[in-house]
PyMOL Python script that loads the backbone (N, CA, C, O; Angstrom):
from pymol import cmd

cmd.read_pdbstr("""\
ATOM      1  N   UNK A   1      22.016 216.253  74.828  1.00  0.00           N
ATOM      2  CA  UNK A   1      22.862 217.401  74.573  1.00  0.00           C
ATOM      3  C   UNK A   1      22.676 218.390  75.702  1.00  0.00           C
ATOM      4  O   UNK A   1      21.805 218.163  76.542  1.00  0.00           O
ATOM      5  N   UNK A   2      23.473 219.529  75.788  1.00  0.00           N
ATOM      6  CA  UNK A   2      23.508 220.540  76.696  1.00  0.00           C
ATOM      7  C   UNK A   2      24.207 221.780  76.260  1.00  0.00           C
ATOM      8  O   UNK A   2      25.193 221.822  75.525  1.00  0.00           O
ATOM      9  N   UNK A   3      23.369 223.126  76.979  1.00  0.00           N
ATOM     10  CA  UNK A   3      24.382 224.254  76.737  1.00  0.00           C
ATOM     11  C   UNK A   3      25.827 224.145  77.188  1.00  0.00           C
ATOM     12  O   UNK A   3      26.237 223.694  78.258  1.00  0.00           O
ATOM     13  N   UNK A   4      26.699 224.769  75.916  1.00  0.00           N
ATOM     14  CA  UNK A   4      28.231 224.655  76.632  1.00  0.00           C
ATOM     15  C   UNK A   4      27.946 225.615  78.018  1.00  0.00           C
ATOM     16  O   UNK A   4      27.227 226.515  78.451  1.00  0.00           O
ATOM     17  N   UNK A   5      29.037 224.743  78.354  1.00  0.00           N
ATOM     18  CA  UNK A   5      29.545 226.131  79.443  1.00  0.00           C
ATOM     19  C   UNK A   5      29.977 227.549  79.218  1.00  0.00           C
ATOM     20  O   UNK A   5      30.975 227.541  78.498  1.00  0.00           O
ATOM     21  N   UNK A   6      29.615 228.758  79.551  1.00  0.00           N
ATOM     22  CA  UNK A   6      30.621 229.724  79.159  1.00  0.00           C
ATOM     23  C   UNK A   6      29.430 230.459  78.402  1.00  0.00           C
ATOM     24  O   UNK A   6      29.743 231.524  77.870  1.00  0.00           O
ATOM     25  N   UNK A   7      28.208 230.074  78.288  1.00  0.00           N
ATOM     26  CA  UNK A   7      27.053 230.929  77.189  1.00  0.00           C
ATOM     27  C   UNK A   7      25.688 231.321  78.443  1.00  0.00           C
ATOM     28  O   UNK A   7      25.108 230.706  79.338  1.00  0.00           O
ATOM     29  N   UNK A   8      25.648 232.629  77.878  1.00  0.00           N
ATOM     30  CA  UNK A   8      24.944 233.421  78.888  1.00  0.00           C
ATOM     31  C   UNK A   8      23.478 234.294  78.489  1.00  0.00           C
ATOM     32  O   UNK A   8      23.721 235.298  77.819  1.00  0.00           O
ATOM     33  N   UNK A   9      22.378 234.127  78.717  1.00  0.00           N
ATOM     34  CA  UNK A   9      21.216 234.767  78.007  1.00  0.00           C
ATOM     35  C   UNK A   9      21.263 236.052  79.342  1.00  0.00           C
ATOM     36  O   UNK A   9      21.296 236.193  80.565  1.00  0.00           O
ATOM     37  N   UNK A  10      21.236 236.844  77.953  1.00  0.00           N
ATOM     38  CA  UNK A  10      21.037 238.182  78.570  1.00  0.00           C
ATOM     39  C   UNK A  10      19.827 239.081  77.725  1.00  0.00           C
ATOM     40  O   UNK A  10      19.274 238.607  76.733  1.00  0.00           O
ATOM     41  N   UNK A  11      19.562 240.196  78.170  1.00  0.00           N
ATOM     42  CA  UNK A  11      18.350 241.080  77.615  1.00  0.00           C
ATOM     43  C   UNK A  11      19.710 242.352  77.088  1.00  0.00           C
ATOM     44  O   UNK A  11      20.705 242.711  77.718  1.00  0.00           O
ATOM     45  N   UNK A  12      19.313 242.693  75.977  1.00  0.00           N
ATOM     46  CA  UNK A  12      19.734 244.111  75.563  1.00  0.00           C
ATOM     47  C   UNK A  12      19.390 244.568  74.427  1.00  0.00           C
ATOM     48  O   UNK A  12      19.321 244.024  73.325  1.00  0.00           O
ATOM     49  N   UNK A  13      19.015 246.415  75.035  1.00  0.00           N
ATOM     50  CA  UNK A  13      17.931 246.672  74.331  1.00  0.00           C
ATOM     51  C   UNK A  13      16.329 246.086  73.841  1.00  0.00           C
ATOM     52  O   UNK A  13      15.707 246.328  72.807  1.00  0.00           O
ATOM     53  N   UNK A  14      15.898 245.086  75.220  1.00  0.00           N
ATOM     54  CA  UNK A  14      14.901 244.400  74.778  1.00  0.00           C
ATOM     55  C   UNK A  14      14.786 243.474  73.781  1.00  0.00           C
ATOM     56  O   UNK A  14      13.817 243.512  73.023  1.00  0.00           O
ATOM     57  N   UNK A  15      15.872 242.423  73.646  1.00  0.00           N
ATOM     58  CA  UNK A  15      16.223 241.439  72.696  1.00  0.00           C
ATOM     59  C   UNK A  15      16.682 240.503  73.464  1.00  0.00           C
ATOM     60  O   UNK A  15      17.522 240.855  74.293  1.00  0.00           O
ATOM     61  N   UNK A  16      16.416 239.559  73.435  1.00  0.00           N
ATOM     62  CA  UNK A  16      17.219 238.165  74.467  1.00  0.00           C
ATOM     63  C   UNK A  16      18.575 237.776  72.995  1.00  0.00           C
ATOM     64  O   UNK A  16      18.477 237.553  71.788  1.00  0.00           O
ATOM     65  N   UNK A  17      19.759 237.876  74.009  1.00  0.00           N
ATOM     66  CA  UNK A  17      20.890 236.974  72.847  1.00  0.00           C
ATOM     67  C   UNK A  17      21.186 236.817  74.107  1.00  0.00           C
ATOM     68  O   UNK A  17      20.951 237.186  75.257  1.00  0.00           O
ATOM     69  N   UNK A  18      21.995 235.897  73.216  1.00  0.00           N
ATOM     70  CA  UNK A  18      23.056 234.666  73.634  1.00  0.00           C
ATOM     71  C   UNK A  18      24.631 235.290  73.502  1.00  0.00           C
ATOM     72  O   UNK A  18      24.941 236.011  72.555  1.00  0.00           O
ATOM     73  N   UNK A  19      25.595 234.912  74.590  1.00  0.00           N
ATOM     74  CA  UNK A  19      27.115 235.555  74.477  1.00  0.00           C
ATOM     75  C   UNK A  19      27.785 234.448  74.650  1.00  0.00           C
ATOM     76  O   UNK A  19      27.049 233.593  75.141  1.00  0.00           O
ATOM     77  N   UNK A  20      28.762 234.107  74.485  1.00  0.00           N
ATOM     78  CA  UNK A  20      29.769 233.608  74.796  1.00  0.00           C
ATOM     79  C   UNK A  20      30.698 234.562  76.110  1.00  0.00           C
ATOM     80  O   UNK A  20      30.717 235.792  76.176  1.00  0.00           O
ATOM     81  N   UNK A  21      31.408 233.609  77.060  1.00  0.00           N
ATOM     82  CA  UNK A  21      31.996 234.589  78.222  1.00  0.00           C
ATOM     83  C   UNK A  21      33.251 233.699  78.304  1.00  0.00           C
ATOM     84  O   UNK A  21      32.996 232.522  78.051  1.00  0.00           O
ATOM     85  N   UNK A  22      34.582 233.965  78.602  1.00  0.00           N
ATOM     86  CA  UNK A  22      35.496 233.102  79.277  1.00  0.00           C
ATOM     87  C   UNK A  22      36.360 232.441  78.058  1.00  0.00           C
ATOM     88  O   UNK A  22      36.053 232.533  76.870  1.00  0.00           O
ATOM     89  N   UNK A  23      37.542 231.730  78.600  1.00  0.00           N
ATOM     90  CA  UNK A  23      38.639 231.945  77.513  1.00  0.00           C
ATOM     91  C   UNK A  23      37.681 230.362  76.473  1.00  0.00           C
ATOM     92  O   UNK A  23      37.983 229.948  75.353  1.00  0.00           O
ATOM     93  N   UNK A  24      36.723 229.930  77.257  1.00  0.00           N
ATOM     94  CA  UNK A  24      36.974 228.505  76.434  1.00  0.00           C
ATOM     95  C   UNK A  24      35.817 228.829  74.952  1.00  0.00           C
ATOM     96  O   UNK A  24      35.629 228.122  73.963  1.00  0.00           O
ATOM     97  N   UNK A  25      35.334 229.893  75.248  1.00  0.00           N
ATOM     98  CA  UNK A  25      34.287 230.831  74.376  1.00  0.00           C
ATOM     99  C   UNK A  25      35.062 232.118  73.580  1.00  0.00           C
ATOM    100  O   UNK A  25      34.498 232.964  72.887  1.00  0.00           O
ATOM    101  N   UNK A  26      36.305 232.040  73.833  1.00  0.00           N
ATOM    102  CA  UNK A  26      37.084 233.260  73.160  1.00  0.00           C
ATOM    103  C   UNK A  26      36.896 232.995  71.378  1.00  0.00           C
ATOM    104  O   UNK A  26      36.962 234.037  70.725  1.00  0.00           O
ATOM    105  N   UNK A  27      36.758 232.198  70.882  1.00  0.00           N
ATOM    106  CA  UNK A  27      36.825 232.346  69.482  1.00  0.00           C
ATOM    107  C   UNK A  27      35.368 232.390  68.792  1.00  0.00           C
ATOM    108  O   UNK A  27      35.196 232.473  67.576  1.00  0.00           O
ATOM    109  N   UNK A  28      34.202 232.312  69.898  1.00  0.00           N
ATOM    110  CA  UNK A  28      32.645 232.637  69.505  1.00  0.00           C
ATOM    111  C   UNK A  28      32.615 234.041  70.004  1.00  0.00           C
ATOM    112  O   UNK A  28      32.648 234.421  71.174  1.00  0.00           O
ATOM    113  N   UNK A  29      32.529 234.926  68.628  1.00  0.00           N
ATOM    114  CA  UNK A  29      32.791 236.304  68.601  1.00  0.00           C
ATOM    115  C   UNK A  29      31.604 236.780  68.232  1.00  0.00           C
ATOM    116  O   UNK A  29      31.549 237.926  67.785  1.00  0.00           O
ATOM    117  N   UNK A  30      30.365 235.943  68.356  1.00  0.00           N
ATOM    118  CA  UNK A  30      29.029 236.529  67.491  1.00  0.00           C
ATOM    119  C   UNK A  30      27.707 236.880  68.736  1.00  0.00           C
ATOM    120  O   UNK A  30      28.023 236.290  69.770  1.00  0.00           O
ATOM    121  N   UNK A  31      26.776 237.414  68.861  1.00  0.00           N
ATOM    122  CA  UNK A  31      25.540 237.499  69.517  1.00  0.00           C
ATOM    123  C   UNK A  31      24.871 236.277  68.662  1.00  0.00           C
ATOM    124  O   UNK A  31      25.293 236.090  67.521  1.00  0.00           O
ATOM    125  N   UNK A  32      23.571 235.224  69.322  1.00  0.00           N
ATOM    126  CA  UNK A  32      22.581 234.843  69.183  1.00  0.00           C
ATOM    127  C   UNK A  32      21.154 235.760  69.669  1.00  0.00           C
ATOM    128  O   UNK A  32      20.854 236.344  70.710  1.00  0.00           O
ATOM    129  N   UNK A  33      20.711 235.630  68.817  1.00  0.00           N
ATOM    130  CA  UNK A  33      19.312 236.397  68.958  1.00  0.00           C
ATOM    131  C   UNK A  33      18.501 235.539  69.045  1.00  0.00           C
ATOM    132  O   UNK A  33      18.234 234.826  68.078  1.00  0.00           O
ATOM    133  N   UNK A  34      18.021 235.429  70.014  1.00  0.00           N
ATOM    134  CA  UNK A  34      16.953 234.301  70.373  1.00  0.00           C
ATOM    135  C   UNK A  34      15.111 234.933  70.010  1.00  0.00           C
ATOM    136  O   UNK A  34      14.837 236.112  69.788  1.00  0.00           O
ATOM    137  N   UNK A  35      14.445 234.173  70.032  1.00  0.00           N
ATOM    138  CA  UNK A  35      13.028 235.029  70.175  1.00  0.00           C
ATOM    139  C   UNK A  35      12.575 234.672  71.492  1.00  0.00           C
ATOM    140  O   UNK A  35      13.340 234.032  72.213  1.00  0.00           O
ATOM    141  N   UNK A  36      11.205 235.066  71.985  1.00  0.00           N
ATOM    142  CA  UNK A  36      10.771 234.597  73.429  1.00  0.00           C
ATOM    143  C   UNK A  36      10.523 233.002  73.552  1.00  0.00           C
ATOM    144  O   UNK A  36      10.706 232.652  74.718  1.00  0.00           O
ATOM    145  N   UNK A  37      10.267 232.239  72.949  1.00  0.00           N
ATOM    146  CA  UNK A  37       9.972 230.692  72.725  1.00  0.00           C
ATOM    147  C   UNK A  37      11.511 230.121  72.494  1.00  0.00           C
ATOM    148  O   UNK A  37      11.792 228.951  72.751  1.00  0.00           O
ATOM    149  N   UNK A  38      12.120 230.721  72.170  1.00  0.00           N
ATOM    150  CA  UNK A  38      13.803 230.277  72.235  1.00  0.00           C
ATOM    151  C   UNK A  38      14.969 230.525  73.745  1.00  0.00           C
ATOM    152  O   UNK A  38      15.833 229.813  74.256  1.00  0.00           O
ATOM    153  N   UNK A  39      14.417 231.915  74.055  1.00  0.00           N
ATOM    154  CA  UNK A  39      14.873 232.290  75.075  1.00  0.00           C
ATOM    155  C   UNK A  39      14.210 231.772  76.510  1.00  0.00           C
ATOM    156  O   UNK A  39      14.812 231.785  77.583  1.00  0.00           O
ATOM    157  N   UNK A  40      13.009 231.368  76.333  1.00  0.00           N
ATOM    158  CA  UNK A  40      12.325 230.774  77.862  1.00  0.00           C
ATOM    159  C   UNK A  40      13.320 229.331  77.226  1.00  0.00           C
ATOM    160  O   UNK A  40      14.377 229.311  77.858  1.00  0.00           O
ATOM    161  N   UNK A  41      13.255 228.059  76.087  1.00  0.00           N
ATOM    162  CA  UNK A  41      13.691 227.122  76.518  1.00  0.00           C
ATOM    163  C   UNK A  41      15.145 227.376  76.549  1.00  0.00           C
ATOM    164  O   UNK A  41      15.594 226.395  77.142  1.00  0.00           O
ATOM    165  N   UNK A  42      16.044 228.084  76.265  1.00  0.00           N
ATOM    166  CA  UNK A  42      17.206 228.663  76.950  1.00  0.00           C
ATOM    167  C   UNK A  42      17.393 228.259  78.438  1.00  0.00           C
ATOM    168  O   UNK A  42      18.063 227.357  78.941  1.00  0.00           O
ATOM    169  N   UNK A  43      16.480 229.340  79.060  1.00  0.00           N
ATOM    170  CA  UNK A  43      16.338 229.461  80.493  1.00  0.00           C
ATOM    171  C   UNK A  43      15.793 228.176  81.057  1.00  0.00           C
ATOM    172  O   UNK A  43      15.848 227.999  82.274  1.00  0.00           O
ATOM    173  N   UNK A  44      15.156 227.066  80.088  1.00  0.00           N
ATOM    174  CA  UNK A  44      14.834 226.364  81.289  1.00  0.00           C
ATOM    175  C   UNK A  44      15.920 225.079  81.475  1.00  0.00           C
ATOM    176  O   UNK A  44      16.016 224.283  82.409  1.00  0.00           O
ATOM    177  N   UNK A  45      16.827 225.204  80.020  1.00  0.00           N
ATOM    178  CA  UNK A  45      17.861 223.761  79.768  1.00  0.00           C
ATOM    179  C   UNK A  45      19.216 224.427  80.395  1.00  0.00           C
ATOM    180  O   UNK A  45      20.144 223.690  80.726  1.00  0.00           O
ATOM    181  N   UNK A  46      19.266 225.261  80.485  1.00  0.00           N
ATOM    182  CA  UNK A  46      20.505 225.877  81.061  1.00  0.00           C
ATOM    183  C   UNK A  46      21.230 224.787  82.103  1.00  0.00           C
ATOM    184  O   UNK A  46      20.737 224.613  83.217  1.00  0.00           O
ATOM    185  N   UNK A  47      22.302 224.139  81.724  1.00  0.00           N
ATOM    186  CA  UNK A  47      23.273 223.698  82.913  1.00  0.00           C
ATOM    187  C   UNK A  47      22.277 221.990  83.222  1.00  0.00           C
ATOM    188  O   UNK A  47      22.531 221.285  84.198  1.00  0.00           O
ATOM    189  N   UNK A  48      21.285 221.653  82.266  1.00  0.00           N
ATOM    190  CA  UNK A  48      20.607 220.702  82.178  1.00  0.00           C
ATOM    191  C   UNK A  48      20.804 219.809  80.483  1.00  0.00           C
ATOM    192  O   UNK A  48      20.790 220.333  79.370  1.00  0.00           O
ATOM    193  N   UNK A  49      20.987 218.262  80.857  1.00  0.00           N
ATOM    194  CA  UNK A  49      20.697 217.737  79.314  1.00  0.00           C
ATOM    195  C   UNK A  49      19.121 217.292  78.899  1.00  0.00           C
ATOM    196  O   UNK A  49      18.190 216.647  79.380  1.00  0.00           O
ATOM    197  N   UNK A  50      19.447 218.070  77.677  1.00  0.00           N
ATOM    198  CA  UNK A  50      17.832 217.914  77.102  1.00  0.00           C
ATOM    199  C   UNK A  50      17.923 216.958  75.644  1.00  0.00           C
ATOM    200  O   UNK A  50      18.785 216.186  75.222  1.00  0.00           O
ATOM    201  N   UNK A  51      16.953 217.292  75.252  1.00  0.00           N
ATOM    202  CA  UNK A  51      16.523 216.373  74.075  1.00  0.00           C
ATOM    203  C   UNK A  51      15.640 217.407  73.092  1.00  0.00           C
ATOM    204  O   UNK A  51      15.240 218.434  73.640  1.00  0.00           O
ATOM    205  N   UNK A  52      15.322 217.216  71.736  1.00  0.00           N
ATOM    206  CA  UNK A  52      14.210 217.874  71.032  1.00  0.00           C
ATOM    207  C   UNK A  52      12.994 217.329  71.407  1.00  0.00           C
ATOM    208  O   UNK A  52      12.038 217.733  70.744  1.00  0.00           O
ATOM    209  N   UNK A  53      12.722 216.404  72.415  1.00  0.00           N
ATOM    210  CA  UNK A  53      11.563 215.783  72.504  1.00  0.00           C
ATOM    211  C   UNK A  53      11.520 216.117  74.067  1.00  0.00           C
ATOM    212  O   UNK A  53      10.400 215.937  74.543  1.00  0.00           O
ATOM    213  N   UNK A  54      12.347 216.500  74.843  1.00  0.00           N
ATOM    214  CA  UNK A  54      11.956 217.627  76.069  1.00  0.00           C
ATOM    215  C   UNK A  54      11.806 219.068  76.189  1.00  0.00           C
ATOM    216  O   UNK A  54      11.278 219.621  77.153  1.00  0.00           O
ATOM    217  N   UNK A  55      12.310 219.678  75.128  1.00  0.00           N
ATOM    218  CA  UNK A  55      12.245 220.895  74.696  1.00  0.00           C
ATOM    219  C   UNK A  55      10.832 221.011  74.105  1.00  0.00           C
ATOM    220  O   UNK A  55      10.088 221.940  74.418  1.00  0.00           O
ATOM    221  N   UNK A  56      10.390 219.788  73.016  1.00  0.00           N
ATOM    222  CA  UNK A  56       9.032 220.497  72.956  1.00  0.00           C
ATOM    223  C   UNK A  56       7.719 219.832  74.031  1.00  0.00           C
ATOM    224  O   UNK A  56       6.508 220.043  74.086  1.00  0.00           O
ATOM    225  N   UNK A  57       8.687 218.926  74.827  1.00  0.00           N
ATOM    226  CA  UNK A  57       7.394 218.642  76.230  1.00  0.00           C
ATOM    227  C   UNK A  57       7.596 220.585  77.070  1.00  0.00           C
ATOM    228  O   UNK A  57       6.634 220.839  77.794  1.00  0.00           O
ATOM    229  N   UNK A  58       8.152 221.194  77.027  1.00  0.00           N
ATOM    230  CA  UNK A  58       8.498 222.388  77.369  1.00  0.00           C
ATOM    231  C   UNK A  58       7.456 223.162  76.610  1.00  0.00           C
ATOM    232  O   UNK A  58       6.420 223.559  77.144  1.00  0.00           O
ATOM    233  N   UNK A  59       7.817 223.401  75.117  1.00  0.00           N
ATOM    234  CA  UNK A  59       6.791 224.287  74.346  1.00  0.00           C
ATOM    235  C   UNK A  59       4.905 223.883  74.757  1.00  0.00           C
ATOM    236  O   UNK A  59       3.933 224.635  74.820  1.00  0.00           O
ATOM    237  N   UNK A  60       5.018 222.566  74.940  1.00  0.00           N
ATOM    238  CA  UNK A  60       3.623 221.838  75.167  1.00  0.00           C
ATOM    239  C   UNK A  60       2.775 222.614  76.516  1.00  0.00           C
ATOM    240  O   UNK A  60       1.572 222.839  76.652  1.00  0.00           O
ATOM    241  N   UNK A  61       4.121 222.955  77.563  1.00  0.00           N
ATOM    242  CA  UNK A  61       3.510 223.250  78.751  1.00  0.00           C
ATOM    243  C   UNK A  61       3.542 224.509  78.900  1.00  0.00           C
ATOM    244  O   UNK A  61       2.806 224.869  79.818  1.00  0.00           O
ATOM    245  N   UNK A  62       4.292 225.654  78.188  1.00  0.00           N
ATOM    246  CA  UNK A  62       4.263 226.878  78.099  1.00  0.00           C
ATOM    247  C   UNK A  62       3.068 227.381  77.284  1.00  0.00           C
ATOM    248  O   UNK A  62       2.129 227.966  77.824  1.00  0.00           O
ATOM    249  N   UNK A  63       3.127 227.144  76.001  1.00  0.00           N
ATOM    250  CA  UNK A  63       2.459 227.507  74.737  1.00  0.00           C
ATOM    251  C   UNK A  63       1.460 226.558  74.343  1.00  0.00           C
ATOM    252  O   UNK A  63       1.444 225.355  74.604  1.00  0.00           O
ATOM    253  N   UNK A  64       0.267 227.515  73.403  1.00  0.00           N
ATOM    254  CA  UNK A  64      -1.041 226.516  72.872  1.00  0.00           C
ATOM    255  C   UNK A  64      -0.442 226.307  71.670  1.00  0.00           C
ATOM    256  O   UNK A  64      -0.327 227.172  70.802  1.00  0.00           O
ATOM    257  N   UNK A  65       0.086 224.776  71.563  1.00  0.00           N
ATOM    258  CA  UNK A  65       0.915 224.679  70.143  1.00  0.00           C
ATOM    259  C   UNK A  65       0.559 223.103  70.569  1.00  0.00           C
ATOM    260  O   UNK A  65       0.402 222.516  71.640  1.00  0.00           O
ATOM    261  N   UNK A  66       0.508 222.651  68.851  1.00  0.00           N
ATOM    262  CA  UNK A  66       0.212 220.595  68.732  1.00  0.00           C
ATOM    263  C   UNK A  66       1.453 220.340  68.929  1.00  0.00           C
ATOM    264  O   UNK A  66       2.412 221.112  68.896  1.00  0.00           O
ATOM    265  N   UNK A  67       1.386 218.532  69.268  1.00  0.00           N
ATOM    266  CA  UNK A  67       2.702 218.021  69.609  1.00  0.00           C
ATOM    267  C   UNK A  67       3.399 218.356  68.373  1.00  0.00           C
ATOM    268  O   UNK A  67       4.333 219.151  68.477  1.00  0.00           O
ATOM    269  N   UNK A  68       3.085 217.852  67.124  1.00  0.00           N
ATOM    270  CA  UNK A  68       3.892 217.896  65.792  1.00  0.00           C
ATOM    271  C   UNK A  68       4.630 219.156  65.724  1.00  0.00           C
ATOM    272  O   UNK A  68       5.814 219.201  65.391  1.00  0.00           O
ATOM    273  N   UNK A  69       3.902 220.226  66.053  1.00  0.00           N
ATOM    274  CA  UNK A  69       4.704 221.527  65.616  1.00  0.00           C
ATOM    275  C   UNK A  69       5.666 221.277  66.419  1.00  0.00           C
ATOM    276  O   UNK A  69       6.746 220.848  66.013  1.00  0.00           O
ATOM    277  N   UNK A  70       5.341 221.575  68.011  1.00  0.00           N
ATOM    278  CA  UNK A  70       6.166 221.833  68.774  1.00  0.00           C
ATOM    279  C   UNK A  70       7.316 220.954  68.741  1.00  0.00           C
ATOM    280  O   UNK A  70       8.284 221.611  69.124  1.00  0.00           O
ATOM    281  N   UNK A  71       7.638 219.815  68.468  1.00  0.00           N
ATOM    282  CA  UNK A  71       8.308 218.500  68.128  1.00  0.00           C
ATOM    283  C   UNK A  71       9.485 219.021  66.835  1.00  0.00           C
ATOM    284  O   UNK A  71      10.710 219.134  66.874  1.00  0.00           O
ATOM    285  N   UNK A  72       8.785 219.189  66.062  1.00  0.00           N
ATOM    286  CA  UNK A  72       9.604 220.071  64.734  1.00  0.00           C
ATOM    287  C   UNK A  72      10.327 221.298  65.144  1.00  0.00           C
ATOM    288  O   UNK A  72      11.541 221.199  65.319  1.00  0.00           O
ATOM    289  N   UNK A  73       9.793 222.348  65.305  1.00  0.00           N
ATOM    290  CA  UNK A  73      10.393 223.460  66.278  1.00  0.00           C
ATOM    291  C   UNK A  73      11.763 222.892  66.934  1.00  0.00           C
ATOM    292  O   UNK A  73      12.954 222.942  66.628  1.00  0.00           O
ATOM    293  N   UNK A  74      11.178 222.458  67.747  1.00  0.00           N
ATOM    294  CA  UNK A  74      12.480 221.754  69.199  1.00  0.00           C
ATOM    295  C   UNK A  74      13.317 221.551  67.814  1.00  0.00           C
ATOM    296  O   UNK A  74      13.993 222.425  67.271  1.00  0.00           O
ATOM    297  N   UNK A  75      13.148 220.328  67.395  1.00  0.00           N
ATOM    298  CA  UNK A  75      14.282 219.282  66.671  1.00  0.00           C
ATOM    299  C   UNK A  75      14.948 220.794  65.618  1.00  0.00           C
ATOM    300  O   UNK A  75      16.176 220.813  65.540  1.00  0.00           O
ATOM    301  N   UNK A  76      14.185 221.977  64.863  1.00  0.00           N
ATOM    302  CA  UNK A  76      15.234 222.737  64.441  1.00  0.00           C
ATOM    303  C   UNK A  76      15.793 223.530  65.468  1.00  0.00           C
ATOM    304  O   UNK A  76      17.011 223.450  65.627  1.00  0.00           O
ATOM    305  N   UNK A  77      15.235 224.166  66.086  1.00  0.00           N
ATOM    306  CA  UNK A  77      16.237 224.978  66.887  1.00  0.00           C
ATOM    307  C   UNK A  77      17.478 223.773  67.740  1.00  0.00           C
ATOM    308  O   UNK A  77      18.681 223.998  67.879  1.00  0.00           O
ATOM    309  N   UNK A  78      16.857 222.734  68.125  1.00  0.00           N
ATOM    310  CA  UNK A  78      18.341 221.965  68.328  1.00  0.00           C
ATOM    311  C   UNK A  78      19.541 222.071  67.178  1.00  0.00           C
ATOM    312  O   UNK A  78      20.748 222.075  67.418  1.00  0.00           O
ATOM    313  N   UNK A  79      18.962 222.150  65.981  1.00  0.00           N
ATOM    314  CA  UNK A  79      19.927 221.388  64.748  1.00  0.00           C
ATOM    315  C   UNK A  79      20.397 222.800  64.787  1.00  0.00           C
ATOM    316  O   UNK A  79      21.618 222.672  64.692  1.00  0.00           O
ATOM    317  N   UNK A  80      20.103 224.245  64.883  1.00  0.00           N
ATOM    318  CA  UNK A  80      20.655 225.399  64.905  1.00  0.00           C
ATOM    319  C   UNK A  80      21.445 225.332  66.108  1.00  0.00           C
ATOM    320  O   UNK A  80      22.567 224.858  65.929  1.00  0.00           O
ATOM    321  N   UNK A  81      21.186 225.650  67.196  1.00  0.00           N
ATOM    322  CA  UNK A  81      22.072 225.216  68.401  1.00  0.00           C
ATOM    323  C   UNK A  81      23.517 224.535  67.816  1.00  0.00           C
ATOM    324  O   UNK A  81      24.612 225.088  67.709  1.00  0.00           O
ATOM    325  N   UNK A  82      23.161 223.232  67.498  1.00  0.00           N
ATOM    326  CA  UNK A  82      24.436 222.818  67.279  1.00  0.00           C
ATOM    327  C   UNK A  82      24.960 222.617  66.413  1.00  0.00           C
ATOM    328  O   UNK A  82      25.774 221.694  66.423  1.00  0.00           O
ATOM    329  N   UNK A  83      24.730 223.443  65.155  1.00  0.00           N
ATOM    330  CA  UNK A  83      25.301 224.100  63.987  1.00  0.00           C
ATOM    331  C   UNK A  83      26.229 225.301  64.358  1.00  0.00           C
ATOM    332  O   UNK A  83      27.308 225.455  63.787  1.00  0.00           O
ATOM    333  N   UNK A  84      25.841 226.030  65.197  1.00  0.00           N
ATOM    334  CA  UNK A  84      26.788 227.735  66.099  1.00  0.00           C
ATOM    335  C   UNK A  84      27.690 227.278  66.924  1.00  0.00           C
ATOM    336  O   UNK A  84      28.729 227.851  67.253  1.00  0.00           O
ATOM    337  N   UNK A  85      27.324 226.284  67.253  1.00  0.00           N
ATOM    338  CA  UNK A  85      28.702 225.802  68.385  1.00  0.00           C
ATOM    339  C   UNK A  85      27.739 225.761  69.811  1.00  0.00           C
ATOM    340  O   UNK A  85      28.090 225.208  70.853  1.00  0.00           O
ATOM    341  N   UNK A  86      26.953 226.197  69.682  1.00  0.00           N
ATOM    342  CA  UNK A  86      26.434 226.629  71.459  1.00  0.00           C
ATOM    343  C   UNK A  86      25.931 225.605  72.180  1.00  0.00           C
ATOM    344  O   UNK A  86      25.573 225.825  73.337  1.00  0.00           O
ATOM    345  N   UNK A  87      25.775 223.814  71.399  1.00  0.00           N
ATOM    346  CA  UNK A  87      25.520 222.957  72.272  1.00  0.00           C
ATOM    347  C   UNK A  87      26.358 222.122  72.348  1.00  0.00           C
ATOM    348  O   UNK A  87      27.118 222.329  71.401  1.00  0.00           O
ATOM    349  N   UNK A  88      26.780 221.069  73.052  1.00  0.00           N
ATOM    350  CA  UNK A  88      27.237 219.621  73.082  1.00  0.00           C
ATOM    351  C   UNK A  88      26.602 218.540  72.908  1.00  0.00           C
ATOM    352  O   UNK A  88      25.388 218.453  72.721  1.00  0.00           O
ATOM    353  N   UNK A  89      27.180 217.882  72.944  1.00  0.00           N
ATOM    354  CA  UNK A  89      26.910 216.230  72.887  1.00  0.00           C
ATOM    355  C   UNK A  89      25.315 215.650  71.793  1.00  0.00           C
ATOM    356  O   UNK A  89      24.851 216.417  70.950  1.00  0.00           O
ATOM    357  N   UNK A  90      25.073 215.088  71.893  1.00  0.00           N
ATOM    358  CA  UNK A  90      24.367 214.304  71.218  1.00  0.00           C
ATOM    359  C   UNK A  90      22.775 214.635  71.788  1.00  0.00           C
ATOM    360  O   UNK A  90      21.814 214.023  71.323  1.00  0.00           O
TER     361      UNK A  90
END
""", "prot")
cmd.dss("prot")
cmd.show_as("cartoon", "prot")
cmd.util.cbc("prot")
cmd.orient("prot")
């Protein structure tokens, strides 16, 4: 899977969300609020295809967290991701 095109992590007010930009994002009318462990793997899959099982080789190398958590983590925030619309593919 991958971020669509057209979604942009920004800071405001000291909050990382997520926007939608551009006509192919015109009908995602909402902010994502990411936390810091959401927003670094944001920043690092950006314009890259990942997996829940590279996302938490990611949490593994950032954060003191076991494979299991980090593994679980990944696999929900994927299943959120692409529940909002904000990822593609498989």
């Amino acid at each position: 899977m991958r971020i669509k095109e057209g979604f942009v992590l920004r800071t405001i007010c000291g909050q990382s969300v997520v926007s939608g930009e551009g006509s192919a994002n015109v009908n995602f009318s909402k902010l994502v609020s990411l936390n810091d462990s959401a927003a670094y793997l944001f920043k690092e899959v950006q314009g890259k295809e990942f997996t829940p099982e590279s996302l938490a080789a990611l949490l593994l190398k950032e954060y003191e967290v076991d494979e299991a958590t980090a593994l679980k983590d990944a696999a929900a925030l994927c299943a959120t991701w692409k529940e909002i619309g904000l990822v593609e593919g498989e």
